[in-house]
LOMARMI-85278 format. One line per 2 residues: their letters; for each residue x, y, z of N, C-alpha, C. Coordinates in Angstrom, 1 decimal. Each point is the difference from the previous one (the first is absolute). Layout:
<atoms>
a) X,Y,Z,X,Y,Z,X,Y,Z; ...
</atoms>
This chain:
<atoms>
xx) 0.8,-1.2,0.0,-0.8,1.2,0.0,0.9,1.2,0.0; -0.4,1.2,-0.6,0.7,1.3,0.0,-0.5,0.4,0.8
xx) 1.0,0.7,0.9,0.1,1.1,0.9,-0.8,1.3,-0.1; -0.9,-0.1,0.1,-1.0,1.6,-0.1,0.0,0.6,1.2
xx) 0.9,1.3,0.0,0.2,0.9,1.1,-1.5,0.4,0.1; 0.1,0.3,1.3,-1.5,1.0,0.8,-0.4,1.1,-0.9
xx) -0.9,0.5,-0.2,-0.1,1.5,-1.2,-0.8,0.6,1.4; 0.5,1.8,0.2,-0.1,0.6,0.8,-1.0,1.1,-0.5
xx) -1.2,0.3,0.5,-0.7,1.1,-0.8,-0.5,1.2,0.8; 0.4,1.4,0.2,-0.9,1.0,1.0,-1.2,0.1,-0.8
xx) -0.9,-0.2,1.0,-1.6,0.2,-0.4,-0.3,1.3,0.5; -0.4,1.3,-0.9,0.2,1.1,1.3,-1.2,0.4,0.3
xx) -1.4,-0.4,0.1,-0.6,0.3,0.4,-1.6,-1.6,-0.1; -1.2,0.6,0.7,-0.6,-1.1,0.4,-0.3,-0.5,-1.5
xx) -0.6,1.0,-0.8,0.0,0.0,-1.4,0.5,-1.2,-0.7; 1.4,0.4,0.2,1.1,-1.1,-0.8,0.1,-1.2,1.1
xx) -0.2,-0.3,1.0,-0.3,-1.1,0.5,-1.5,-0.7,-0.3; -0.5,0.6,-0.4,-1.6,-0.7,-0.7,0.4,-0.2,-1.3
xx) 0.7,0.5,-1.0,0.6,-0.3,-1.4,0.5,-0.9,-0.1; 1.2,-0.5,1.0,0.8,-1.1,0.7,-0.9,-1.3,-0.1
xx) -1.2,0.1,0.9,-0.8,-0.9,0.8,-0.7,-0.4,-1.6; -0.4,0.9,-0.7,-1.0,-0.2,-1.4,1.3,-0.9,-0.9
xx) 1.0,0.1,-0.3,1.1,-0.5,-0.8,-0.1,-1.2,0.4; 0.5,-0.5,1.2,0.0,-1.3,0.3,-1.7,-0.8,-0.1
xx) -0.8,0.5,0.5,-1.4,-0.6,-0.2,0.2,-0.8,-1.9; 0.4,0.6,-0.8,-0.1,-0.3,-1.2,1.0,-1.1,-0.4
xx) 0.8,-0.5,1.0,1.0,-1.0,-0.4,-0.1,-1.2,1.3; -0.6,0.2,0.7,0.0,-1.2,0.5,-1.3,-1.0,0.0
xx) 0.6,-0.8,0.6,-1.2,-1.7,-0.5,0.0,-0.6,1.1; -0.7,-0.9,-0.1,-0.6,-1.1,1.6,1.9,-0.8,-0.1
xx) 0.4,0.2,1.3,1.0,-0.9,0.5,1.0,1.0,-0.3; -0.4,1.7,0.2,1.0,0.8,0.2,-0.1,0.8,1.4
xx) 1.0,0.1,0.9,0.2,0.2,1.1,0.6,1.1,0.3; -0.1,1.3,0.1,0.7,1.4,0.5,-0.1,-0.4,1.6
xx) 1.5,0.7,0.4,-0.1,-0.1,1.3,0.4,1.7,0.3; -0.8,0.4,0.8,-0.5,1.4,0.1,1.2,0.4,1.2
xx) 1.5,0.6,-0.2,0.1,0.1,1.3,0.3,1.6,0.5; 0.3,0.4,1.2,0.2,1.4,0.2,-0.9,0.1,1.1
xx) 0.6,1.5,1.0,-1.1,-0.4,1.4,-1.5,0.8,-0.8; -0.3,0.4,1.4,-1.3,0.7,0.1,0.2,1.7,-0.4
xx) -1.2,-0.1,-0.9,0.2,1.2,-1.0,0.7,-0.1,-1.3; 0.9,-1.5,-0.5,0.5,0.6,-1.0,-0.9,-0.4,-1.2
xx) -0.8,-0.3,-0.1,-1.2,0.2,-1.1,0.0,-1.7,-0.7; 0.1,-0.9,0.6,-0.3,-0.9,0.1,-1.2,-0.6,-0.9
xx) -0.8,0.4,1.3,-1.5,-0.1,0.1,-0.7,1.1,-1.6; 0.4,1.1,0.2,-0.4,1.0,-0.7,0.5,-0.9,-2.1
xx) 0.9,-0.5,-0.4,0.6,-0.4,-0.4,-0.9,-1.5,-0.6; -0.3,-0.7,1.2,-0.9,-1.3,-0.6,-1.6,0.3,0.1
xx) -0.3,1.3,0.1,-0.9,0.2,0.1,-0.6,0.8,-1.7; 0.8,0.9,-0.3,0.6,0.2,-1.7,-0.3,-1.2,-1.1
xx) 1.3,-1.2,0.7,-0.4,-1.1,-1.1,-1.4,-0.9,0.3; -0.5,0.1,1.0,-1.2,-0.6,0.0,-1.3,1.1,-0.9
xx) 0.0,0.6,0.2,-0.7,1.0,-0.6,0.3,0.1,-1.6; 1.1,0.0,-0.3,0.1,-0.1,-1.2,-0.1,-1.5,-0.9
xx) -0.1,-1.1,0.8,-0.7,-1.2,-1.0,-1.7,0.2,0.6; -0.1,0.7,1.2,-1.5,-0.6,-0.3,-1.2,1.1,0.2
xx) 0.7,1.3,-0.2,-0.8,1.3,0.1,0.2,0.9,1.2; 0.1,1.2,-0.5,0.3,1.0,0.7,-0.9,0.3,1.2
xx) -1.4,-0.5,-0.7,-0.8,0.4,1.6,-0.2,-1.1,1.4; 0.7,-0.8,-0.5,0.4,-1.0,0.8,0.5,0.2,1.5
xx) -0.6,-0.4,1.5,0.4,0.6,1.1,1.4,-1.0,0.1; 0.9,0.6,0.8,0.8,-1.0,0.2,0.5,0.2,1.3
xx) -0.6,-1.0,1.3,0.8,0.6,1.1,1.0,-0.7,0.3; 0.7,0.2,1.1,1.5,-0.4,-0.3,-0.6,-1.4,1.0
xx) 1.3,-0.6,-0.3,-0.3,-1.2,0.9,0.9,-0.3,1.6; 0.0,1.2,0.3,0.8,0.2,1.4,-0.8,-1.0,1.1
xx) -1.5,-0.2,-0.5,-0.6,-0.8,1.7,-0.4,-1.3,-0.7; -0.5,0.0,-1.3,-0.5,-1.1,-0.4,1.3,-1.4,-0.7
xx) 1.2,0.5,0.1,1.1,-0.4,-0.4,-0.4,0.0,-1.6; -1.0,-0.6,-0.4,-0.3,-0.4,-1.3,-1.0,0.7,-0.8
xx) 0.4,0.4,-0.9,-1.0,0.9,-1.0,0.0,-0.9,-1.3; -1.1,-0.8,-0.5,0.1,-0.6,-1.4,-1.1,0.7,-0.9
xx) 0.4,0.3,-1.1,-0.7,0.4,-1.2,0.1,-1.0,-1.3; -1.6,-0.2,-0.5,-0.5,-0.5,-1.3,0.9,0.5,-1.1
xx) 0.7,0.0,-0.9,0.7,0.4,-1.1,-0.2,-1.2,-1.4; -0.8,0.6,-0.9,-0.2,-1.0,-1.1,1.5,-1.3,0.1
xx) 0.9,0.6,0.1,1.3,-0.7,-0.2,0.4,-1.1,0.9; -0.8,0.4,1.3,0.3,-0.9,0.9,0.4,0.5,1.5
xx) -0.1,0.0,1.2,0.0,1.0,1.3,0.9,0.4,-0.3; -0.2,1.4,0.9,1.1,1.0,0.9,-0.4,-0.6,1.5
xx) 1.3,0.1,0.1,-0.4,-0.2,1.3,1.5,1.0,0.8; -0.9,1.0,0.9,0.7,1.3,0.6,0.2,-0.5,1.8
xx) 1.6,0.0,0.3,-0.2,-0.3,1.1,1.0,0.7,0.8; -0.3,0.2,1.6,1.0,0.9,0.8,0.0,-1.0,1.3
xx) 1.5,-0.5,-0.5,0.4,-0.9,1.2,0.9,0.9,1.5; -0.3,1.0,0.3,0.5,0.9,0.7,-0.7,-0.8,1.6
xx) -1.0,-0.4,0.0,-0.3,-0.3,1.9,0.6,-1.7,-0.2; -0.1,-0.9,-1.2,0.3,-1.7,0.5,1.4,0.3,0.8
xx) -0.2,-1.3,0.8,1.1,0.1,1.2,1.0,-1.2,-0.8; -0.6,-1.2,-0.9,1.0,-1.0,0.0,-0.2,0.2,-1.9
xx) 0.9,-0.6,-0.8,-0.4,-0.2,-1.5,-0.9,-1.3,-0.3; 0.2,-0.8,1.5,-1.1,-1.5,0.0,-1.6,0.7,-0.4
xx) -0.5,1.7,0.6,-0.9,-0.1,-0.2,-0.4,0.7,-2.2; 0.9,0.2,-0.6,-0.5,-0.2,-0.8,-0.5,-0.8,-1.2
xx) 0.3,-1.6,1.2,-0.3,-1.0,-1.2,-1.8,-0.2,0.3; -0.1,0.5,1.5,-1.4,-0.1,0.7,-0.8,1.1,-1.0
xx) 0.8,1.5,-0.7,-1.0,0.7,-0.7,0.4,-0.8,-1.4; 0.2,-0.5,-0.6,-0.4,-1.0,-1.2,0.8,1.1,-1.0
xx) 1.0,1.1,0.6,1.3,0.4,-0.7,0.2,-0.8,-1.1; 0.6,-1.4,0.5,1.3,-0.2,-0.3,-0.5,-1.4,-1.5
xx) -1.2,-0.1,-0.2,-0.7,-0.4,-1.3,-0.5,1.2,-0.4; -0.5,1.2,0.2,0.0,0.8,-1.0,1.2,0.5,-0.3
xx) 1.2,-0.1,0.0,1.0,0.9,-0.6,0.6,-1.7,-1.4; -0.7,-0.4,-0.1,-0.3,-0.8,-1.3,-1.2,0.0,-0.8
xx) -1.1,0.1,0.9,-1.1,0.8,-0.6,-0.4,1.4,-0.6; 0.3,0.9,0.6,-0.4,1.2,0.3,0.8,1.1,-0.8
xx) 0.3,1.5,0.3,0.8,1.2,-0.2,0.2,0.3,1.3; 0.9,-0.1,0.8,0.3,0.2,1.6,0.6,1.3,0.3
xx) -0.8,1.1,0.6,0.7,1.0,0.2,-0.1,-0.6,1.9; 1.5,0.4,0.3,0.2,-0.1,1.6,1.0,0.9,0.2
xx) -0.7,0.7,1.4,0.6,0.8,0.6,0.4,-0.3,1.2; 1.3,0.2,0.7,0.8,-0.5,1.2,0.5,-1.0,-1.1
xx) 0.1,-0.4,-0.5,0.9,-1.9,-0.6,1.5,-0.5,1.2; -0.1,1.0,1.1,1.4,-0.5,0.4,-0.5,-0.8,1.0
xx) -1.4,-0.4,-0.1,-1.2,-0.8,1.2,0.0,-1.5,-0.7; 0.2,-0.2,-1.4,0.1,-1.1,-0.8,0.7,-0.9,0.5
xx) 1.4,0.7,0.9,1.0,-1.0,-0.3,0.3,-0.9,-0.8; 0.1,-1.6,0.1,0.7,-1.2,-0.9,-1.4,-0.2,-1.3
xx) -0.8,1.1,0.3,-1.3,-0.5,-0.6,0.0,1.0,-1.3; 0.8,1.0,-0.6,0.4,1.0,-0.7,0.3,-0.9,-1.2
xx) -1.1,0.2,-0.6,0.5,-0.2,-1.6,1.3,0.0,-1.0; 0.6,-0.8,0.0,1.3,0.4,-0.9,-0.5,0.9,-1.2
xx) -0.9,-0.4,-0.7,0.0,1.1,-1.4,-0.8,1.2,0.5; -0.3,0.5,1.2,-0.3,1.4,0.3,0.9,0.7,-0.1
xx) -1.1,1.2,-1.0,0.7,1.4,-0.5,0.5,1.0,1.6; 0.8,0.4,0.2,-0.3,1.2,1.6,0.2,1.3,-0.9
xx) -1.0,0.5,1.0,0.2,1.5,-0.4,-0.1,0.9,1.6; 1.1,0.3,0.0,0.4,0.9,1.2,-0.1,1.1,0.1
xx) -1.3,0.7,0.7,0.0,1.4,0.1,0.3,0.6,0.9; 0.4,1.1,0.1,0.6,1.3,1.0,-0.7,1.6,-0.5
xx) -0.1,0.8,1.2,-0.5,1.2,-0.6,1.2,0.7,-0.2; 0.5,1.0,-1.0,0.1,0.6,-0.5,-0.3,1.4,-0.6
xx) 0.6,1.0,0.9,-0.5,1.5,-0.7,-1.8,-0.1,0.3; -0.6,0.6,-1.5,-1.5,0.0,0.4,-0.6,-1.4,-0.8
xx) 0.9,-0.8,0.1,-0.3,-1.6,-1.2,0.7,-0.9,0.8; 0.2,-0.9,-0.6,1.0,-1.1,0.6,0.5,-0.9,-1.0
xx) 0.8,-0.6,0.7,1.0,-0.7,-1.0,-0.7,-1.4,-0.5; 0.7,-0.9,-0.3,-0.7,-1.4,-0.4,1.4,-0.4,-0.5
xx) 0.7,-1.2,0.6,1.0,-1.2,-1.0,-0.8,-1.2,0.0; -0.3,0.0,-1.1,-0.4,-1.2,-0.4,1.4,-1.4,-0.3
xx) -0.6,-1.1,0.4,0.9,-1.2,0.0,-1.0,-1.3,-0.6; 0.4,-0.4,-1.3,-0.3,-0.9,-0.6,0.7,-1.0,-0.9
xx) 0.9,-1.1,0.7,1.0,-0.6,0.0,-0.7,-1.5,-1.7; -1.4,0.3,0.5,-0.3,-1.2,-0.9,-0.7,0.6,-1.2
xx) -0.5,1.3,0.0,-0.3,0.8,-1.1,0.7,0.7,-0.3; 1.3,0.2,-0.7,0.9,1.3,-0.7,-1.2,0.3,-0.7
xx) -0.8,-0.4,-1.0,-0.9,1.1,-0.9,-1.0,0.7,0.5; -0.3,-0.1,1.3,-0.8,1.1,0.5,1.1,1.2,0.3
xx) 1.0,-0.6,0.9,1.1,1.4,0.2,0.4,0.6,-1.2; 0.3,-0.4,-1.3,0.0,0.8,-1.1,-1.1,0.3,-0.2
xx) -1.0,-0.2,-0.3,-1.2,0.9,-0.3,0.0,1.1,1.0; 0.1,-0.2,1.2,0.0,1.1,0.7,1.1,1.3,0.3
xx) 1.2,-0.8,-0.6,1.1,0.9,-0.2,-0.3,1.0,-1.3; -0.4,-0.6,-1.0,-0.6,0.3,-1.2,-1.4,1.6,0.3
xx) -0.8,-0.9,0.5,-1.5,1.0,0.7,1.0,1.0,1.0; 0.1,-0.3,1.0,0.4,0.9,1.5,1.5,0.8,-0.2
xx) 0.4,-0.6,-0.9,1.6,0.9,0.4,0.7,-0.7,0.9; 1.4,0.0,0.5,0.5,-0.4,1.0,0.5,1.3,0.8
xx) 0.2,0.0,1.5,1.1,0.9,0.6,1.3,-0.8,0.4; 0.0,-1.2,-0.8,1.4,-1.0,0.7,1.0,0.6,-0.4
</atoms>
């Protein structure tokens, strides 16, 4: 396999983080896994909230999944399924939320992923956010897709 370095992107405002969130909606498929990481506030949530909206409509409510751990959506293509592993205490409990067969099934956005532990998908894309200025940054890491990182090197520009 080639080496595909991280691609680093400043998003500088909420704007271009929903632009972000609308791009990827259009390229992924059941048995793709984003792992959402970055603390509280870095637009995460705001972020899978974007690509959910953009496969399945803008007026779409989307609340976050901070209490219900699990948010799943209908998608002609096959679930979303939106999750915030921020309160599980062990990664034992995400085989109990039925995680760990949808990230073969499903389009998995998860936020906290560092809650996964041994249970982290090898072909999960990460995308690491931090705020930055009035935007925030994003490196994306996708070790088993180089052609999404060029496309998006291509789309986004790099600051590497």
């Amino acid at each position: 396999m080639i080496h595909t370095p991280p691609l680093s992107i400043h998003l500088a405002d909420e704007d271009a983080t929903t632009r972000f969130g609308q791009w990827w909606a259009a390229r992924l498929h059941p048995g793709m896994v984003l792992l959402l990481e970055g603390g509280i506030g870095a637009g995460k949530t705001h972020f899978a909230r974007a690509l959910i909206r953009a496969r399945l409509g803008e007026a779409l409510d989307i609340p976050s999944p901070t209490f219900t751990l699990v948010q799943t959506y209908d998608d002609p293509a096959g679930d979303i399924w939106h999750t915030d592993l921020y309160r599980l205490g062990h990664s034992d409990e995400v085989i109990e939320l039925g995680l760990d067969a949808a990230f073969a099934t499903a389009i998995c956005l998860v936020e906290w992923p560092d809650r996964l532990g041994r249970l982290t998908p090898p072909h999960a894309i990460r995308l690491a956010f931090a705020p930055e200025g009035e935007g925030r940054r994003v490196e994306v890491t996708a070790p088993q897709h180089p052609e999404l990182i060029a496309d998006a090197r291509r789309d986004w520009g790099t600051d590497d």
